[in-house]
VMD Tcl script that draws the C-alpha trace (Angstrom):
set ca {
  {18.43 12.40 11.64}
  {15.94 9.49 11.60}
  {13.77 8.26 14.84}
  {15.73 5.22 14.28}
  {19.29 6.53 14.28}
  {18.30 8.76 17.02}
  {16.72 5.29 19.14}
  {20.46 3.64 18.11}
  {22.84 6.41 19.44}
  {20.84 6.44 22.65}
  {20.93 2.83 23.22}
  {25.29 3.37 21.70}
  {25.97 6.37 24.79}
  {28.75 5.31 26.88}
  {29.66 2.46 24.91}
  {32.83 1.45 24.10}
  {33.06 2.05 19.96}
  {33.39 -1.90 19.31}
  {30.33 -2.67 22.48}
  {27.06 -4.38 21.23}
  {23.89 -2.77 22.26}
  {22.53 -4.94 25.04}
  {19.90 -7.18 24.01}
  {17.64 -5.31 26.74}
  {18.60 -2.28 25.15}
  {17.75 -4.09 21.59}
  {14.00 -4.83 23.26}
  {13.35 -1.54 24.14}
  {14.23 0.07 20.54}
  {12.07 -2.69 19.16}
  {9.17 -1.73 21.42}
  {9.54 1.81 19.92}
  {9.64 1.50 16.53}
  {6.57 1.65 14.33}
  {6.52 0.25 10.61}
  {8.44 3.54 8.90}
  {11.36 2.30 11.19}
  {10.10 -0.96 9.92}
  {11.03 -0.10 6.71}
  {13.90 2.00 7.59}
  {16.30 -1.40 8.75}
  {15.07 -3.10 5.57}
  {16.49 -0.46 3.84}
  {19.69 -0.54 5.87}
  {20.23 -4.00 5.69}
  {19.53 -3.94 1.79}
  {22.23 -1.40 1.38}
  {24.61 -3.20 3.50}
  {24.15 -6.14 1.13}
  {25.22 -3.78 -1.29}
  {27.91 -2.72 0.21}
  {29.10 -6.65 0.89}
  {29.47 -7.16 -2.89}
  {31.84 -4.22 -3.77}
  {33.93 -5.14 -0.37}
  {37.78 -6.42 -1.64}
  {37.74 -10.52 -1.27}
  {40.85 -10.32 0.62}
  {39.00 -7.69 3.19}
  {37.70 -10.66 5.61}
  {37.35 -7.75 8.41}
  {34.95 -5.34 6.29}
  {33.46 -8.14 5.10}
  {33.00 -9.43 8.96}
  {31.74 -6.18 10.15}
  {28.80 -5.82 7.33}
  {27.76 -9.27 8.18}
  {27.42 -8.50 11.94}
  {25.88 -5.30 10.96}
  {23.18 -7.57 9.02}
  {22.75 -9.86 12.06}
  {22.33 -6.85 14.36}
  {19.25 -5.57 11.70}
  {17.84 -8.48 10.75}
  {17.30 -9.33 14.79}
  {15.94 -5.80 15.13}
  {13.55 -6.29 11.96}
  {12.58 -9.70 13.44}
  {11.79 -8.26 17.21}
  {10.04 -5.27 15.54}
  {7.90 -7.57 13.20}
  {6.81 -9.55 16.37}
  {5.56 -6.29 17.56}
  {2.71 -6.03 14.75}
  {2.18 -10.13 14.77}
}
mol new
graphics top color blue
foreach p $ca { graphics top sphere $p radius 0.5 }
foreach p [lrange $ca 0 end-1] q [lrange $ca 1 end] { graphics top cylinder $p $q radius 0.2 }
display resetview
């Protein structure tokens, strides 16, 4: 398991399954990622992209969920990039 998906369960425990990560909790995992986790979300919001185009037309909710799942990265790859500004 990645540093990464190890940083996200932590920040998930105790969680209810649909619960956001706090956007304190979203600071801190930015603070401890480095460029390889950098790269990492890139990569995970690249295949989540993807995973959009072979999603059903008529699946709105799929479709919903990979788009907040983009938002969630690209806001992490954005507070991580400010880290190395």
């Amino acid at each position: 398991m990645s540093r990464l998906q190890n940083l996200l369960l932590e920040a998930k425990a105790g969680l209810e399954p649909r619960e956001r990560i706090s956007s304190s909790k979203l600071s801190t995992i930015a603070m401890l990622c480095g460029t390889s986790e950098l790269a990492e979300i890139q990569d995970r919001i690249n295949a989540l992209r993807i995973e959009l185009t072979t999603v059903e037309d008529w699946d709105g909710d799929t479709q919903d969920d990979i788009h907040l799942a983009i938002e969630f990265f690209n806001k992490l790859a954005g507070m991580v990039g400010n880290n190395f500004a």
